[in-house]
PDB file of N, CA, C and O in Angstrom:
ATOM      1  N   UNK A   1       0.844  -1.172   0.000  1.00  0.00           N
ATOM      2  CA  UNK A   1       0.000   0.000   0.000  1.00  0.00           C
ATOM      3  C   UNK A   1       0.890   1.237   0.000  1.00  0.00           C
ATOM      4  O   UNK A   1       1.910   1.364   0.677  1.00  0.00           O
ATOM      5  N   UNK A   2       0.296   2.275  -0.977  1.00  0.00           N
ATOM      6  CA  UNK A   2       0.898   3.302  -1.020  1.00  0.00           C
ATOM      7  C   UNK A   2       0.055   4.236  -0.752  1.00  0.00           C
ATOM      8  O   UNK A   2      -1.108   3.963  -0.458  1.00  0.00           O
ATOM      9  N   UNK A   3       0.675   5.932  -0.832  1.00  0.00           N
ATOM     10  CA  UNK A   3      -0.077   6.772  -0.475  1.00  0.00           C
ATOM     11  C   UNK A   3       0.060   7.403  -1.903  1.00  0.00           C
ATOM     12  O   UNK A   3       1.116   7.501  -2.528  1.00  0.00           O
ATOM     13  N   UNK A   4      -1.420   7.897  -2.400  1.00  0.00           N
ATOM     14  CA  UNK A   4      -1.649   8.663  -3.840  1.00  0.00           C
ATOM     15  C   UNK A   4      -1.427  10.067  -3.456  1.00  0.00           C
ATOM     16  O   UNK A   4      -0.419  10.752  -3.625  1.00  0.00           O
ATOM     17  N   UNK A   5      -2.843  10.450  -2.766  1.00  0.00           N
ATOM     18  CA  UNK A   5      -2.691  11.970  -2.345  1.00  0.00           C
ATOM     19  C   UNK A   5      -4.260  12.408  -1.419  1.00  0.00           C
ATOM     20  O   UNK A   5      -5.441  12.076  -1.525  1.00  0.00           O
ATOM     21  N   UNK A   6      -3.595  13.176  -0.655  1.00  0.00           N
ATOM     22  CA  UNK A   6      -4.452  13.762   0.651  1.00  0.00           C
ATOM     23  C   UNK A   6      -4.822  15.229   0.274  1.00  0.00           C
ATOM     24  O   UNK A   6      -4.116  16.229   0.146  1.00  0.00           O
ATOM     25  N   UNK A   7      -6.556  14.968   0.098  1.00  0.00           N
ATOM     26  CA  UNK A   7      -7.609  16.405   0.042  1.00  0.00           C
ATOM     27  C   UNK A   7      -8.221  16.102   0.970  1.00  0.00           C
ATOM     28  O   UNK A   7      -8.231  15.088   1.667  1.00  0.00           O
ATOM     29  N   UNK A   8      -9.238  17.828   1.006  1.00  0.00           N
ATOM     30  CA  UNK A   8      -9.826  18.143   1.537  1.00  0.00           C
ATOM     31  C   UNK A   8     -10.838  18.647   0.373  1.00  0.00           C
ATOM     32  O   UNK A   8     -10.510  18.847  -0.797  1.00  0.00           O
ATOM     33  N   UNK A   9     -12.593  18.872   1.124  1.00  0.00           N
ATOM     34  CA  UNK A   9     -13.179  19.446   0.402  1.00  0.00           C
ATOM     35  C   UNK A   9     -13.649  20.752   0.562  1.00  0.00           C
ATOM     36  O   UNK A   9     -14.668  21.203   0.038  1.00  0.00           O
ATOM     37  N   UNK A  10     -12.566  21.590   1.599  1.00  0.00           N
ATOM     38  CA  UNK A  10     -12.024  22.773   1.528  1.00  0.00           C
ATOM     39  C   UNK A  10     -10.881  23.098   0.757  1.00  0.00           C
ATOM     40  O   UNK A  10     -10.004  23.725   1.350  1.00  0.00           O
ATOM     41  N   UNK A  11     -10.702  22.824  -0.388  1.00  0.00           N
ATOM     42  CA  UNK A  11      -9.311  23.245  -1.027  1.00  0.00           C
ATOM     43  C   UNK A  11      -8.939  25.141  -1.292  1.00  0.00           C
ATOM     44  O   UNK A  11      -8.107  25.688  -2.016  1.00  0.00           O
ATOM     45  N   UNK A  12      -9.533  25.467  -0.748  1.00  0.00           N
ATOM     46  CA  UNK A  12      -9.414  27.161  -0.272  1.00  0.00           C
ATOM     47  C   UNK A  12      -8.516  27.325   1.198  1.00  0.00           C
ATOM     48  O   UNK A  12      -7.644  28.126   1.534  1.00  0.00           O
ATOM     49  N   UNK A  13      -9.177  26.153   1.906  1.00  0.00           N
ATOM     50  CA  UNK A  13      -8.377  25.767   3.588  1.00  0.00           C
ATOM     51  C   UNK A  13      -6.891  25.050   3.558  1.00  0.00           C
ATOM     52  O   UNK A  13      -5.755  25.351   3.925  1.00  0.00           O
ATOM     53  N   UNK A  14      -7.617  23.797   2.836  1.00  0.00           N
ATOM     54  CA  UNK A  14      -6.410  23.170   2.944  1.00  0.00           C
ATOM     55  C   UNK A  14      -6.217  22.367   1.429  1.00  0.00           C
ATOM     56  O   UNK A  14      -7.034  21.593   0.931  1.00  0.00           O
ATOM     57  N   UNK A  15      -4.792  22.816   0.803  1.00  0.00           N
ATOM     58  CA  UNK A  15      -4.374  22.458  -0.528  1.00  0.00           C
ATOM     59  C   UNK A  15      -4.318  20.982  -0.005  1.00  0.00           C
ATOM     60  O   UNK A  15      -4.329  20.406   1.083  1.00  0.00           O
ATOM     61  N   UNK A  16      -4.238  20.590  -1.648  1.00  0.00           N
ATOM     62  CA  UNK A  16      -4.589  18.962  -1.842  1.00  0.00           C
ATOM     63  C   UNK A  16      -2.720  18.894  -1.808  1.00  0.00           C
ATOM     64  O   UNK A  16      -1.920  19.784  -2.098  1.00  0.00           O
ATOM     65  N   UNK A  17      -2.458  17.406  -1.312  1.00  0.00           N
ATOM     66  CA  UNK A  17      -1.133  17.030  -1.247  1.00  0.00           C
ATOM     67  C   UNK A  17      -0.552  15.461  -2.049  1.00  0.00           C
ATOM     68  O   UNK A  17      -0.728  14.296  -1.691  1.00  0.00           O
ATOM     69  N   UNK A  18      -0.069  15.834  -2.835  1.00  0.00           N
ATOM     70  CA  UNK A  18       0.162  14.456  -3.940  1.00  0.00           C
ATOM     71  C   UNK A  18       1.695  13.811  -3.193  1.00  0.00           C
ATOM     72  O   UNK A  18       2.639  14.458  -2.740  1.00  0.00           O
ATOM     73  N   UNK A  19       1.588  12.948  -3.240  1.00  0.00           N
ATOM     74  CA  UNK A  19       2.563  11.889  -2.527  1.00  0.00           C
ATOM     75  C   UNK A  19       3.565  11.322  -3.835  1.00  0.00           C
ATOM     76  O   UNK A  19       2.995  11.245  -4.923  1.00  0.00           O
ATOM     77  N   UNK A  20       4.692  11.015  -3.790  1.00  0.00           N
ATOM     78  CA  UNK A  20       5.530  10.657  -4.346  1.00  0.00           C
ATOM     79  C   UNK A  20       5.325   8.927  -3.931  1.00  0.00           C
ATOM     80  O   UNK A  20       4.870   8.410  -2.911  1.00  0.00           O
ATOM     81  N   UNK A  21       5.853   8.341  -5.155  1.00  0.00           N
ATOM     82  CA  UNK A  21       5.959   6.478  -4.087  1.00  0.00           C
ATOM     83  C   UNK A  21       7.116   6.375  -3.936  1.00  0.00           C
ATOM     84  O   UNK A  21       7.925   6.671  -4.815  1.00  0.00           O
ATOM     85  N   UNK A  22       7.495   5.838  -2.544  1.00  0.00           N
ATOM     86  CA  UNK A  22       8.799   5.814  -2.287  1.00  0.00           C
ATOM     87  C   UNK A  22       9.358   6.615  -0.676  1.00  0.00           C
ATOM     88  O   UNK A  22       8.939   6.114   0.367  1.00  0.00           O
ATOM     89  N   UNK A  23       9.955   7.396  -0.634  1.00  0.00           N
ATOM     90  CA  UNK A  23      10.134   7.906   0.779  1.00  0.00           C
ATOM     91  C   UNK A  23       9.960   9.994   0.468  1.00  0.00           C
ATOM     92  O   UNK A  23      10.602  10.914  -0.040  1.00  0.00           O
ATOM     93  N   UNK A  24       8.732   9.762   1.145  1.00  0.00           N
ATOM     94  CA  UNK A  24       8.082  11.608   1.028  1.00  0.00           C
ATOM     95  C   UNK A  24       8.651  12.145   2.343  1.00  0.00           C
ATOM     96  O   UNK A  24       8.870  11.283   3.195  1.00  0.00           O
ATOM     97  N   UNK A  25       8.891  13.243   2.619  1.00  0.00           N
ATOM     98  CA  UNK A  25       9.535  14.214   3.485  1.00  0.00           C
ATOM     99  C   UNK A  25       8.623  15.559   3.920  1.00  0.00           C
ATOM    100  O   UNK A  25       8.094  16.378   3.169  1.00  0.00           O
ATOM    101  N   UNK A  26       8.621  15.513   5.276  1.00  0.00           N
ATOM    102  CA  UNK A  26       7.320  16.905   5.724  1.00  0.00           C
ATOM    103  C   UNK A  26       8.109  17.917   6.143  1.00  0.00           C
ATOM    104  O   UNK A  26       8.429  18.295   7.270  1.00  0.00           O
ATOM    105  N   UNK A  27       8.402  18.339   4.936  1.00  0.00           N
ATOM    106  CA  UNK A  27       9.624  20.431   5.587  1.00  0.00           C
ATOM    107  C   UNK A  27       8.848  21.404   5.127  1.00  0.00           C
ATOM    108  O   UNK A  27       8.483  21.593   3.966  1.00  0.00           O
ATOM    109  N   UNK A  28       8.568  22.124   6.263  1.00  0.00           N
ATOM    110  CA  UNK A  28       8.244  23.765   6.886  1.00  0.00           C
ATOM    111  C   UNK A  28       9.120  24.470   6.458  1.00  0.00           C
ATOM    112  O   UNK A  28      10.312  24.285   6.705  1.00  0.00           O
ATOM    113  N   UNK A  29       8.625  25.471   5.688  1.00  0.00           N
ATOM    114  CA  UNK A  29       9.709  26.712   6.014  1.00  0.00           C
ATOM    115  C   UNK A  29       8.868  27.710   5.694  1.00  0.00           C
ATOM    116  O   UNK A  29       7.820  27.689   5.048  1.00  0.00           O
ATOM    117  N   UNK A  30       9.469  28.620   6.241  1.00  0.00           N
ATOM    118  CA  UNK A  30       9.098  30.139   7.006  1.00  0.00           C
ATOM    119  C   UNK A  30       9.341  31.052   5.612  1.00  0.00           C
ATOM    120  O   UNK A  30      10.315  31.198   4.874  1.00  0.00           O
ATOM    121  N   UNK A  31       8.070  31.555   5.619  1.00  0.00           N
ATOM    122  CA  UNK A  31       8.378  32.527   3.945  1.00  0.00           C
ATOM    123  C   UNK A  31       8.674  33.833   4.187  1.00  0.00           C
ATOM    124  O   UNK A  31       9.486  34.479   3.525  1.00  0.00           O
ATOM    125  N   UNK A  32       7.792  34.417   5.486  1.00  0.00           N
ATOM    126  CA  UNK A  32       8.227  35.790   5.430  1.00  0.00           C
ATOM    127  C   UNK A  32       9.418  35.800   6.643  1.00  0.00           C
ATOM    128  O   UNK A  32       9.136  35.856   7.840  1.00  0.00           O
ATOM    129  N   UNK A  33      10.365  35.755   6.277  1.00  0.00           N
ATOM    130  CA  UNK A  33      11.803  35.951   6.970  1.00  0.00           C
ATOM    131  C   UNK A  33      11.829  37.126   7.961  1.00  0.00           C
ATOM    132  O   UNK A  33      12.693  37.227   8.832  1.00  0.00           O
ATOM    133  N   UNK A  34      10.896  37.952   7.790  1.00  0.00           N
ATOM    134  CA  UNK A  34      11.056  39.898   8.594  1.00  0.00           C
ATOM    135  C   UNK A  34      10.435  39.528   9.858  1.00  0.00           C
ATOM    136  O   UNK A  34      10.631  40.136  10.911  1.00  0.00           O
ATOM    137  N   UNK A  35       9.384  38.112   9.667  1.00  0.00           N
ATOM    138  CA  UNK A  35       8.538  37.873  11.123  1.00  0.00           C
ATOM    139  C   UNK A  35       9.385  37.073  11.667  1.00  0.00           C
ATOM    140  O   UNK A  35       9.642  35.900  11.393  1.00  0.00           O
ATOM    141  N   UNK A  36       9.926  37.957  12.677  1.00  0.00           N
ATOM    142  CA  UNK A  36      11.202  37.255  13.673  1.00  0.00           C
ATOM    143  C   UNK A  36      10.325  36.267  14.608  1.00  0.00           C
ATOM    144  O   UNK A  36      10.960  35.224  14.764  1.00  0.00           O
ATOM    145  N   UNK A  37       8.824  36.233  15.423  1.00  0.00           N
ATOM    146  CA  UNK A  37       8.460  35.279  15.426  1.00  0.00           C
ATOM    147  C   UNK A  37       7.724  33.738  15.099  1.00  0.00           C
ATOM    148  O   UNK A  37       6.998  32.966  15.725  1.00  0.00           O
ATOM    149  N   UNK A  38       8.477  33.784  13.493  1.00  0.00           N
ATOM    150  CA  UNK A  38       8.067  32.817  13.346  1.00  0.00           C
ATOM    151  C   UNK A  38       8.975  31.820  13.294  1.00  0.00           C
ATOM    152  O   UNK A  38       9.740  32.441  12.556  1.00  0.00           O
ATOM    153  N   UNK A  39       9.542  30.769  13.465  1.00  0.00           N
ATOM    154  CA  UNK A  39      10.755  29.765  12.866  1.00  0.00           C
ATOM    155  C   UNK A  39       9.655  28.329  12.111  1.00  0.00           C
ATOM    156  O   UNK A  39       8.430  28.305  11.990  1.00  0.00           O
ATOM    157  N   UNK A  40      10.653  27.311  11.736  1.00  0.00           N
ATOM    158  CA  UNK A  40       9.994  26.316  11.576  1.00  0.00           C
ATOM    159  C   UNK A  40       9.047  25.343  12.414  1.00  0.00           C
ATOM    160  O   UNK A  40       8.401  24.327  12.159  1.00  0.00           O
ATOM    161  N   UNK A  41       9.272  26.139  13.535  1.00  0.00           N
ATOM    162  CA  UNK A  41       7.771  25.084  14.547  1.00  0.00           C
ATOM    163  C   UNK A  41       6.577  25.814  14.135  1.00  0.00           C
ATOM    164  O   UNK A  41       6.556  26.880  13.521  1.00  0.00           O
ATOM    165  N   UNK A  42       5.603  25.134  14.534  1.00  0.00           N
ATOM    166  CA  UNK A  42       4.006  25.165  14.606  1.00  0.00           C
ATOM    167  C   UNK A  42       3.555  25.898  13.023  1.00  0.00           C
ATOM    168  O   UNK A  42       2.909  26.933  12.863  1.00  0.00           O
ATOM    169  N   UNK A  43       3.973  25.236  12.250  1.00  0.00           N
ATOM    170  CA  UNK A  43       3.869  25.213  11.133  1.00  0.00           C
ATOM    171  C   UNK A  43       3.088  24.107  10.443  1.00  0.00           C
ATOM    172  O   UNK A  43       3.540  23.949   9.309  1.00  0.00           O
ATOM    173  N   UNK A  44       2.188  23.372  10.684  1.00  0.00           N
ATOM    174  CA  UNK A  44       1.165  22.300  10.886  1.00  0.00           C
ATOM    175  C   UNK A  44       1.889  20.848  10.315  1.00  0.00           C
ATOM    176  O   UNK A  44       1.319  19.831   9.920  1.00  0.00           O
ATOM    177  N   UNK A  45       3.412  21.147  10.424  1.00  0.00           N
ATOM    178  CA  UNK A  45       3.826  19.295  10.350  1.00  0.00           C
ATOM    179  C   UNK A  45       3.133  17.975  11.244  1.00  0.00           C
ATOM    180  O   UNK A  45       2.855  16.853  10.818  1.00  0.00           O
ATOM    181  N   UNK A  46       2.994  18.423  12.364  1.00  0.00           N
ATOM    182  CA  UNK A  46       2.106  17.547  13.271  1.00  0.00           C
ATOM    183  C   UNK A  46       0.898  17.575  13.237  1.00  0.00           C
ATOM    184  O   UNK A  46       0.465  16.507  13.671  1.00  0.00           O
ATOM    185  N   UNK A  47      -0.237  18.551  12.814  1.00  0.00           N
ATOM    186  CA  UNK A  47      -1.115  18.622  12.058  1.00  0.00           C
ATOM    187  C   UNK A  47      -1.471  17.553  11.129  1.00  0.00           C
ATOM    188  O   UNK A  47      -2.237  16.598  11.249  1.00  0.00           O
ATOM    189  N   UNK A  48      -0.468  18.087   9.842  1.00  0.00           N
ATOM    190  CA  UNK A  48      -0.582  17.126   9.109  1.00  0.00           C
ATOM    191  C   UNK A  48      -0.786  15.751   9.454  1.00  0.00           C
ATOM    192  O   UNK A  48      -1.932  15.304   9.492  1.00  0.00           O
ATOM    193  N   UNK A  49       0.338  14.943   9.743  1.00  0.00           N
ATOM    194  CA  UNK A  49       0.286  14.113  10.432  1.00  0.00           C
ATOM    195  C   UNK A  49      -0.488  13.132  11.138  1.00  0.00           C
ATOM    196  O   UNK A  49      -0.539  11.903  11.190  1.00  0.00           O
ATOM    197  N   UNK A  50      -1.283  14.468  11.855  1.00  0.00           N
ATOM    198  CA  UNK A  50      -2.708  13.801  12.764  1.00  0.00           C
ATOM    199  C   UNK A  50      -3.745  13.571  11.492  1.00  0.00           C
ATOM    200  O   UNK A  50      -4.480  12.587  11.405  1.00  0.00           O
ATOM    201  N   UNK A  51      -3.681  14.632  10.530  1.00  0.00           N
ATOM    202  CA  UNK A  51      -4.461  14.353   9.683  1.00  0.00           C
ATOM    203  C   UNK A  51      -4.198  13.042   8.788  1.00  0.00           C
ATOM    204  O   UNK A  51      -5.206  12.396   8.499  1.00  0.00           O
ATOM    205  N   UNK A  52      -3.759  12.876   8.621  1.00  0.00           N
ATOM    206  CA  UNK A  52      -2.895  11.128   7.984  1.00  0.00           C
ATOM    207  C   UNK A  52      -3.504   9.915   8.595  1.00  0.00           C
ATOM    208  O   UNK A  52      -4.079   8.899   8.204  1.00  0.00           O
ATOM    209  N   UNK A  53      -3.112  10.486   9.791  1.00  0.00           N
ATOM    210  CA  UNK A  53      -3.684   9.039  10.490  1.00  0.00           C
ATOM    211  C   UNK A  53      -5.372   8.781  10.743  1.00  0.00           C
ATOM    212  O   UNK A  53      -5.983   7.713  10.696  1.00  0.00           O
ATOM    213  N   UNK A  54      -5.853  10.066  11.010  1.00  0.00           N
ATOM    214  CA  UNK A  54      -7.315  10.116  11.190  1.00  0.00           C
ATOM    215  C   UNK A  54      -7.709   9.191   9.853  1.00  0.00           C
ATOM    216  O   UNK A  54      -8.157   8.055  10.007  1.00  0.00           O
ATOM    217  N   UNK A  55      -7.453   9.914   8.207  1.00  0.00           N
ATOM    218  CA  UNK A  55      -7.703   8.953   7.242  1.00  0.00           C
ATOM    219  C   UNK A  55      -6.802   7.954   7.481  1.00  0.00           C
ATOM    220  O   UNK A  55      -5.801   8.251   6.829  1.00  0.00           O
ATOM    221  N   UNK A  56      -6.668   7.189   7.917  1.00  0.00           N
ATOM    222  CA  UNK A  56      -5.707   5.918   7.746  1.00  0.00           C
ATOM    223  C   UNK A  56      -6.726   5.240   8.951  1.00  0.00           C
ATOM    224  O   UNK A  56      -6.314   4.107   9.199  1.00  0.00           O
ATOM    225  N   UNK A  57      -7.702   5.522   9.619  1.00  0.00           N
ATOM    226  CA  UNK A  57      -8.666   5.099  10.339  1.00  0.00           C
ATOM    227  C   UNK A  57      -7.948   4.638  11.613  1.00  0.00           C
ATOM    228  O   UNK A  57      -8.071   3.519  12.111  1.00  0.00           O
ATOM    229  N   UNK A  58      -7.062   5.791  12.154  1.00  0.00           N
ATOM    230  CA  UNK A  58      -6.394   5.869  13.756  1.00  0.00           C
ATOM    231  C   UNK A  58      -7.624   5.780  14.751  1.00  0.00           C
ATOM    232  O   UNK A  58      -8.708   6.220  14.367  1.00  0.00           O
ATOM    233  N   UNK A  59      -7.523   5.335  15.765  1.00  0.00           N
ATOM    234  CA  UNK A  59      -8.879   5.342  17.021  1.00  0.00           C
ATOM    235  C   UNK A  59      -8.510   7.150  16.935  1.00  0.00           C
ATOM    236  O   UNK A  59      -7.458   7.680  16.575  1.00  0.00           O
ATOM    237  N   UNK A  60      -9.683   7.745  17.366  1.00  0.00           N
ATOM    238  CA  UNK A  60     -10.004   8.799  17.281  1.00  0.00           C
ATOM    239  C   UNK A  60     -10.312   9.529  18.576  1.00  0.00           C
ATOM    240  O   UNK A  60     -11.512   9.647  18.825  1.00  0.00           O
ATOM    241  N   UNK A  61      -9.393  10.075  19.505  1.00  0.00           N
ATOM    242  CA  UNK A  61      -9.231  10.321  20.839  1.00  0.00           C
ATOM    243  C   UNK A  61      -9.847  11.900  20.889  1.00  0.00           C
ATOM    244  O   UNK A  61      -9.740  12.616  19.893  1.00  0.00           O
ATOM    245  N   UNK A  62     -10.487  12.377  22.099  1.00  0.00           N
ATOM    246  CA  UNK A  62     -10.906  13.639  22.229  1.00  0.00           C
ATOM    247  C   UNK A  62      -9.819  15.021  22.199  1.00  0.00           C
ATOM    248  O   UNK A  62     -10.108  16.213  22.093  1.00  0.00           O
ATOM    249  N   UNK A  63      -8.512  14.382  22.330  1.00  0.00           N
ATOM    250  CA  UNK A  63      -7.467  15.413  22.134  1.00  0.00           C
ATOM    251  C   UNK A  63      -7.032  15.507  20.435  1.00  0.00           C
ATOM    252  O   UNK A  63      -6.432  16.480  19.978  1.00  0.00           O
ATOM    253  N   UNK A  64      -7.320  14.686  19.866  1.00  0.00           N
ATOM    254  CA  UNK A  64      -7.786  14.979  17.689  1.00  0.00           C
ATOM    255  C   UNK A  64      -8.014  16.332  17.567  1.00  0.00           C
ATOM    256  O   UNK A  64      -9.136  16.774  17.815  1.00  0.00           O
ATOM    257  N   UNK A  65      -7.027  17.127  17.186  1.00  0.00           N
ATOM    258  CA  UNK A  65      -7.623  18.713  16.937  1.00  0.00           C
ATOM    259  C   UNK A  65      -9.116  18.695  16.188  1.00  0.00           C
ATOM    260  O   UNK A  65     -10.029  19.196  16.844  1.00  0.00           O
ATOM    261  N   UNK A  66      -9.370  18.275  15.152  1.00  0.00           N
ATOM    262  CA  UNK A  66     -10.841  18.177  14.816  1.00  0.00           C
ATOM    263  C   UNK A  66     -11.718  17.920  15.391  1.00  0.00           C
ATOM    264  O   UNK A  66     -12.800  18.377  15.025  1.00  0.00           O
ATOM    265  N   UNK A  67     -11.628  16.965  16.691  1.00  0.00           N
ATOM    266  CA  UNK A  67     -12.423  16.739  17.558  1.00  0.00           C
ATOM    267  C   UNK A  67     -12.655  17.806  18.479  1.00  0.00           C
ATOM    268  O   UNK A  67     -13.784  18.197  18.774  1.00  0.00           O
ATOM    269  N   UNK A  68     -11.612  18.269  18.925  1.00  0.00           N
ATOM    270  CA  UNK A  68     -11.410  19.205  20.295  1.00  0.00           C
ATOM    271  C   UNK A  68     -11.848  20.589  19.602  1.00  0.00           C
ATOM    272  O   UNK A  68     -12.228  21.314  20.521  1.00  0.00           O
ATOM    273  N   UNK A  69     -11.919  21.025  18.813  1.00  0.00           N
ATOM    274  CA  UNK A  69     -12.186  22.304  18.213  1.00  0.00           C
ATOM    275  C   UNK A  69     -13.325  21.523  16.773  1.00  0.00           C
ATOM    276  O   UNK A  69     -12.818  21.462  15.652  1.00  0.00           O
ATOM    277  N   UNK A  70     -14.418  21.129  16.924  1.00  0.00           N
ATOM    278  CA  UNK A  70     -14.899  20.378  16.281  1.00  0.00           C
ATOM    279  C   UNK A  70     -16.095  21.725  15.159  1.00  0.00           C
ATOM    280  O   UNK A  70     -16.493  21.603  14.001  1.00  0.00           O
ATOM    281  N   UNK A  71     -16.331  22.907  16.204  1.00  0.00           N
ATOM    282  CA  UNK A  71     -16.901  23.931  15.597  1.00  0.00           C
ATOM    283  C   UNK A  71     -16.436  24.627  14.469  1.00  0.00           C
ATOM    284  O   UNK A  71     -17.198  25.315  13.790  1.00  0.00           O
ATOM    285  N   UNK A  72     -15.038  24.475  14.178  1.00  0.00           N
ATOM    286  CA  UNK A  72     -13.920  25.199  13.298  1.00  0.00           C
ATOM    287  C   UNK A  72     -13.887  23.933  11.981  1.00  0.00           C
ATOM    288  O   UNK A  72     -13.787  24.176  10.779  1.00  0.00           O
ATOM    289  N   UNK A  73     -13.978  22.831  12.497  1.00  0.00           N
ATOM    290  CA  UNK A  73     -14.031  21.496  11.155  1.00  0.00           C
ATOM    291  C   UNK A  73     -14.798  20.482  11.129  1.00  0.00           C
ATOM    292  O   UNK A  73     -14.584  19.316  10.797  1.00  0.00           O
ATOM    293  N   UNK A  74     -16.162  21.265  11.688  1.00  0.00           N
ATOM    294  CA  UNK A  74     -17.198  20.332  11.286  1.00  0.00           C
ATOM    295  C   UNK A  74     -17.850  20.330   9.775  1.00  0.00           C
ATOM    296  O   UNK A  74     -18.953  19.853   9.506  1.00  0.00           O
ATOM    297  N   UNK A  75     -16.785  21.071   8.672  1.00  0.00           N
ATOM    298  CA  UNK A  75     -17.478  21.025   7.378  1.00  0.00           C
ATOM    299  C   UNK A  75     -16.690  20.653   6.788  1.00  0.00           C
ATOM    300  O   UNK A  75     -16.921  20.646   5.579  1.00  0.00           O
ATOM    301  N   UNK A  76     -15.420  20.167   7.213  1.00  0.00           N
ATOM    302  CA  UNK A  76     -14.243  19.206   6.445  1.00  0.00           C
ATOM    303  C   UNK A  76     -14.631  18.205   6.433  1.00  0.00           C
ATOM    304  O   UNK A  76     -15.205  17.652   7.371  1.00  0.00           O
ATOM    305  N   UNK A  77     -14.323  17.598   5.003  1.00  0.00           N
ATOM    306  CA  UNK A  77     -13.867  15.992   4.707  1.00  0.00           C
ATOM    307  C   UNK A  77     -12.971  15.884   4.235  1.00  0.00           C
ATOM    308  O   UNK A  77     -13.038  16.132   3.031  1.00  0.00           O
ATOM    309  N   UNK A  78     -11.802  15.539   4.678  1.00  0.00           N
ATOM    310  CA  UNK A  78     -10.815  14.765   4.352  1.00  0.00           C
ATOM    311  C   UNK A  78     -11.088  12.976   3.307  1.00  0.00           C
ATOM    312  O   UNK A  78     -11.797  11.980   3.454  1.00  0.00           O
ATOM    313  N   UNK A  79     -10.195  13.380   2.456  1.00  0.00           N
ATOM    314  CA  UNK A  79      -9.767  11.720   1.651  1.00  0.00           C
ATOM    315  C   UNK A  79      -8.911  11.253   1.522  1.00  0.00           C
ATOM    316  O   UNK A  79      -7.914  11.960   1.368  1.00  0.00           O
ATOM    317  N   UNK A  80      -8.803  10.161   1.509  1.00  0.00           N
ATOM    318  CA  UNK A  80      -7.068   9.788   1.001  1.00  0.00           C
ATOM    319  C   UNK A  80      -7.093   8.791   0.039  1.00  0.00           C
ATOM    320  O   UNK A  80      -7.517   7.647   0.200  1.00  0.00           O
ATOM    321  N   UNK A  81      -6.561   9.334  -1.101  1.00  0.00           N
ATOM    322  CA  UNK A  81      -6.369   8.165  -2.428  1.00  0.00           C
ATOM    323  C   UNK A  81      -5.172   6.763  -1.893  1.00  0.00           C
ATOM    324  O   UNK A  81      -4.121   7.216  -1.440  1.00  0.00           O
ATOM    325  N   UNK A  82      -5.223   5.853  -1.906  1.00  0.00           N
ATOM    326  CA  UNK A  82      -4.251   5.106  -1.857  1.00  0.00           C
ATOM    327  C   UNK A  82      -4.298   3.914  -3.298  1.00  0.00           C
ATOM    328  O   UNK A  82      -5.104   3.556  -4.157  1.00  0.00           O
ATOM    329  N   UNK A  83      -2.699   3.586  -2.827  1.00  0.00           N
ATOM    330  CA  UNK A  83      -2.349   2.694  -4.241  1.00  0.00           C
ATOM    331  C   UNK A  83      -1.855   1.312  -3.681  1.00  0.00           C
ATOM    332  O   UNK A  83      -1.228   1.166  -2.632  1.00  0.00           O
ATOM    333  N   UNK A  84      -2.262   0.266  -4.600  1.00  0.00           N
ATOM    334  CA  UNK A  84      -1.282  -1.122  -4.129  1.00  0.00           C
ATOM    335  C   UNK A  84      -0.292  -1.467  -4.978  1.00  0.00           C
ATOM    336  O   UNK A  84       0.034  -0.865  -6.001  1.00  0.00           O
ATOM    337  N   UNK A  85       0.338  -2.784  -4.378  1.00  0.00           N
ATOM    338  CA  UNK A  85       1.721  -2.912  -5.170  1.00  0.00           C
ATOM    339  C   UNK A  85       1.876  -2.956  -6.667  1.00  0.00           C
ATOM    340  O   UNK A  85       2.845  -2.796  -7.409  1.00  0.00           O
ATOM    341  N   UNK A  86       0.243  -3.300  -6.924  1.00  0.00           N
ATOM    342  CA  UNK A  86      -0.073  -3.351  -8.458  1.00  0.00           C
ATOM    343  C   UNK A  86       0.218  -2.223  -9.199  1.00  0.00           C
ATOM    344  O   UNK A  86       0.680  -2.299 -10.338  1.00  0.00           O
ATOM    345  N   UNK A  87       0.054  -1.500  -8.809  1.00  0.00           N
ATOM    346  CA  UNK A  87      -0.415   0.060  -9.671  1.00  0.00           C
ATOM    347  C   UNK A  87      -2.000   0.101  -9.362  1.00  0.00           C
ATOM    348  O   UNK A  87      -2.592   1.172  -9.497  1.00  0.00           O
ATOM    349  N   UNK A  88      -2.370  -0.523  -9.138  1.00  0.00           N
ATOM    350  CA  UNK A  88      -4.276  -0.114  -8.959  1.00  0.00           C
ATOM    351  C   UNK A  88      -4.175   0.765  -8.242  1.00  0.00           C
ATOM    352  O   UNK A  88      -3.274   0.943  -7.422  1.00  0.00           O
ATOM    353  N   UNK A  89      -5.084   1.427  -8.456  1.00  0.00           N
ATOM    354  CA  UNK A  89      -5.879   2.651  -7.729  1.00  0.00           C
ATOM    355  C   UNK A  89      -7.063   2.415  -7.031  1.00  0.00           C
ATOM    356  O   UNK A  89      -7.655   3.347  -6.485  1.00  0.00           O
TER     357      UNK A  89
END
């Protein structure tokens, strides 16, 4: 099993993310350089992440940012395309 690519059906919120097969990499970086507080943390790598696993059908705990702030993404759906060793889709 592979990973195709991770939407939302907010793509205004959150851009769709196409997966490479093979070994994909999650790097942050900071665009506006002048905002001295920003660095590469809390830049939604762990976000992401949580979001991955939620589609990957993780048990679903009350600390799940979607859960815990459920008023802010109760109109998201998340998908996740996946692939097998075949090439099927």
């Amino acid at each position: 099993m592979y990973l195709i690519q991770l939407y939302s059906n907010m793509p205004n919120v959150f851009q769709a993310m196409t997966f490479n097969r093979g070994l994909n990499v999650i790097l942050a970086r900071v665009k506006r350089k002048k905002d001295q507080s920003r660095d590469s943390h809390n830049l939604g790598k762990s976000l992401l992440i949580e979001v991955l696993e939620f589609a990957l059908l993780k048990d679903v705990s009350n600390e799940l940012f979607l859960k815990k702030h459920y008023e802010l993404f109760s109109e998201f759906a998340f998908c996740l395309s996946i692939g097998f060793g075949d090439g099927n889709h």
